[in-house]
C-alpha positions in Angstrom: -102.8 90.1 15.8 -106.0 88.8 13.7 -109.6 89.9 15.1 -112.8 89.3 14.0 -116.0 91.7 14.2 -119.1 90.1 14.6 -122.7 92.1 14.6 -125.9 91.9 12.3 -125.7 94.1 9.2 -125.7 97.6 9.7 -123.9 97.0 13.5 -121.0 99.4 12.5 -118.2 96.4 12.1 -116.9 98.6 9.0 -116.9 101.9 11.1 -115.0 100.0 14.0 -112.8 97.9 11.7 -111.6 101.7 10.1 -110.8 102.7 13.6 -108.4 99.5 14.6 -106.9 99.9 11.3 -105.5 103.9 12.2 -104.7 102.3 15.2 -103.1 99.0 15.0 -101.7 99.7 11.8 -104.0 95.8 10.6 -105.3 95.2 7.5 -109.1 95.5 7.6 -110.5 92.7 5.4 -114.7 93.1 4.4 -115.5 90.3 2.7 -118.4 92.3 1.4 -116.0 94.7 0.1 -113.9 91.8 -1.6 -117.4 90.7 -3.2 -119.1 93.6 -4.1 -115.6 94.7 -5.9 -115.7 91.3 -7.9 -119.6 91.9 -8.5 -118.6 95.3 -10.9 -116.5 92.8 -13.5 -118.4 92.6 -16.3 -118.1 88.3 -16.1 -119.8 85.4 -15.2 -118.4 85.2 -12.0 -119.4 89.1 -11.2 -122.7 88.4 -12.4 -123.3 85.4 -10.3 -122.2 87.5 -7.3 -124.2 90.5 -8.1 -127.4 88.7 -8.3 -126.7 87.1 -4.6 -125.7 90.1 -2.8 -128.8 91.9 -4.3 -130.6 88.9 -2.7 -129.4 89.1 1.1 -128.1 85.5 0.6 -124.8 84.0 0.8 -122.0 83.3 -1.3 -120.8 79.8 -1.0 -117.9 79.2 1.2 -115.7 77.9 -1.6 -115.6 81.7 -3.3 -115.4 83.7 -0.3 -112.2 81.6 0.8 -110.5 82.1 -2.4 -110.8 85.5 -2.0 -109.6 85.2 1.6 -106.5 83.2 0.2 -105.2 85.7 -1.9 -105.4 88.7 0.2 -103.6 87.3 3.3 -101.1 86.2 1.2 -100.8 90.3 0.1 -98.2 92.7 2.1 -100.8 95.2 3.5 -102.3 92.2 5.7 -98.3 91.4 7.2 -99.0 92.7 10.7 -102.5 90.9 11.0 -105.9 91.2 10.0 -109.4 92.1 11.1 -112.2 90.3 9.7 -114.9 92.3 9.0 -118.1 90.4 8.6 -116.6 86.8 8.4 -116.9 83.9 9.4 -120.5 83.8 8.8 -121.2 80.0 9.5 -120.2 77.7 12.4 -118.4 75.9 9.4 -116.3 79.0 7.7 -115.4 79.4 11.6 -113.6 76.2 11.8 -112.3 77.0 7.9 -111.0 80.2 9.2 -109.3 78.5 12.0 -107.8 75.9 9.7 -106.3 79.2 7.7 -105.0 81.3 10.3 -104.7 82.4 13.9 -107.7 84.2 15.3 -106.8 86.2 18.9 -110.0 87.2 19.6 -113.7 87.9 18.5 -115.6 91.4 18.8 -119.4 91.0 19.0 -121.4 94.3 18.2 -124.1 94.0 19.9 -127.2 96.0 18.4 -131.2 95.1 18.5 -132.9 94.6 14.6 -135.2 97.5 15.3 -132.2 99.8 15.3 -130.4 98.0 12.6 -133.5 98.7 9.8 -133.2 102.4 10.7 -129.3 102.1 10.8 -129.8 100.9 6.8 -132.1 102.9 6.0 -130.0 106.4 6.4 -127.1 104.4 5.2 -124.7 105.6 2.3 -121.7 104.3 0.9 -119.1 105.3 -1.6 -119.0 103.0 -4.3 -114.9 103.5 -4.9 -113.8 103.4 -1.4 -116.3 101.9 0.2 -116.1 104.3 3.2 -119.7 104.7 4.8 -121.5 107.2 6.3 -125.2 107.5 8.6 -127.3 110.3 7.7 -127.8 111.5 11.3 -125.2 110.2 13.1 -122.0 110.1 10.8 -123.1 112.2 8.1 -120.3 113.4 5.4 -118.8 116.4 5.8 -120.2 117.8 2.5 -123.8 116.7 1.8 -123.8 113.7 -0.5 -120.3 113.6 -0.8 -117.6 110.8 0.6 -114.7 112.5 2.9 -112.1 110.6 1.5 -112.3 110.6 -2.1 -114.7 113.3 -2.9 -116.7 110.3 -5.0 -121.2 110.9 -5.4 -122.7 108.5 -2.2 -125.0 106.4 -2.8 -127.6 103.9 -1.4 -126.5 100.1 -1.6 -128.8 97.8 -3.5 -129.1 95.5 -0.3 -129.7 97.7 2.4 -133.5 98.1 0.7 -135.5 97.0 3.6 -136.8 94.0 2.5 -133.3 92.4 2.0 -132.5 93.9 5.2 -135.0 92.0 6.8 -134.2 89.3 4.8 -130.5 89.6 5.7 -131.1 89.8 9.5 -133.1 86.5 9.3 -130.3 84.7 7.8 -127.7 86.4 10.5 -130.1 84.4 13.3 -130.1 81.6 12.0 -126.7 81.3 10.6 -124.2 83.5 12.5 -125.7 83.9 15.8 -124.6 80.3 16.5 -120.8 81.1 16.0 -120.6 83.8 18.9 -121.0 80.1 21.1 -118.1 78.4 19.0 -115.9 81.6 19.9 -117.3 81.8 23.5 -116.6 78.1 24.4 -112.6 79.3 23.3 -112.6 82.2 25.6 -112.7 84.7 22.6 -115.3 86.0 22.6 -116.0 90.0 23.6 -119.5 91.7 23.8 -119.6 95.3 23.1 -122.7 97.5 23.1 -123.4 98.9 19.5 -126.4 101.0 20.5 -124.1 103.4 22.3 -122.4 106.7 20.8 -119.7 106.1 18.1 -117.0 107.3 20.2 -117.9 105.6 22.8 -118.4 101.8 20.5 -115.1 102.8 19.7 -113.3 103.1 23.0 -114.5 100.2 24.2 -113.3 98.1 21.4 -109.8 99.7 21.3 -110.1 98.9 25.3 -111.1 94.8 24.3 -107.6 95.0 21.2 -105.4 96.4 24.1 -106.1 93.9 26.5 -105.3 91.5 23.7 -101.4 92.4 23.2 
């Protein structure tokens, strides 16, 4: 089975993608985490990266499907895949469509109003990449991931003016693909705004109507 979670930044695809993991056993593939791990190599390439996800903007479709390559072609992804974050474009839709099968399409649904707070009491690890909300999904220990025990910290593009920035570009550029997956029946709207437990039992309601 291969999903993908849609939602502005900050909507809680990571948060939900975790969950479907520990459930379905899938392999849950960020993009963002792909890029941002590529964007610590001290080379031209990380450099290049760094500077655009410090920006809001893009990377070009040509990277972010090389990296896509390479890790479905890797064992942990065997029993399927969800997309976390990606397709971002109308055109990586029909790309990702091209590369492999995609069952069906979670949208998060969550206003920008609440998606600037969201980033605003946002941490992350910067090893694992788990991520936490201040009020409500704080870490266990203050300042501290649960997983790994690694120092959280605040992620260079959830400043709010790249947030801003970054919801602008969602509108205008990844809005349009929740009508490409609609017109295929794929398409499921959950609401984000609700509690986390409850986000989550709806969308392991939408995968289990799926098998």
């Amino acid at each position: 089975m291969n999903l993908v979670l849609l939602g502005a930044p900050g909507a809680g695809k990571g948060t939900q993608a975790n969950i479907i993991m520990q459930s379905e056993g899938l392999c849950a593939l960020s993009t963002g985490n792909l890029l941002r791990e590529v964007a610590k190599e001290d080379s031209e390439k990380g450099r290049e990266i760094k500077a655009i996800l410090e920006s809001g903007a893009f990377v070009s479709d040509e990277i972010v499907l090389d990296l896509l390559k390479r890790k479905l072609a890797s064992p942990e992804c065997a029993k399927g895949v969800i997309f976390d974050g990606y397709p971002r474009t109308v055109r990586q839709a029909e790309m990702l469509d091209e590369l492999t099968r995609v069952d069906g399409v979670i949208v998060l649904d969550v206003p920008d109003e609440v998606i600037v707070d969201r980033m605003a009491q946002r941490r992350t690890c910067p090893k694992c990449q788990m991520t936490y909300h201040l009020t409500t999904l704080p870490p266990k220990t203050e300042g501290v991931c649960d997983k790994c025990g690694t120092e959280l910290g605040i992620r260079s593009d959830d400043a709010p003016e790249v947030v801003l920035n970054r919801l602008h570009v969602y509108h205008e550029k990844t809005e349009p693909i929740i009508s490409y997956y609609r017109a295929s029946g794929r398409e499921f709207v959950i609401d984000g705004t609700q509690a986390p437990d409850k986000v989550s039992s709806d969308v392991l309601a939408v995968v289990e109507g799926m098998k």
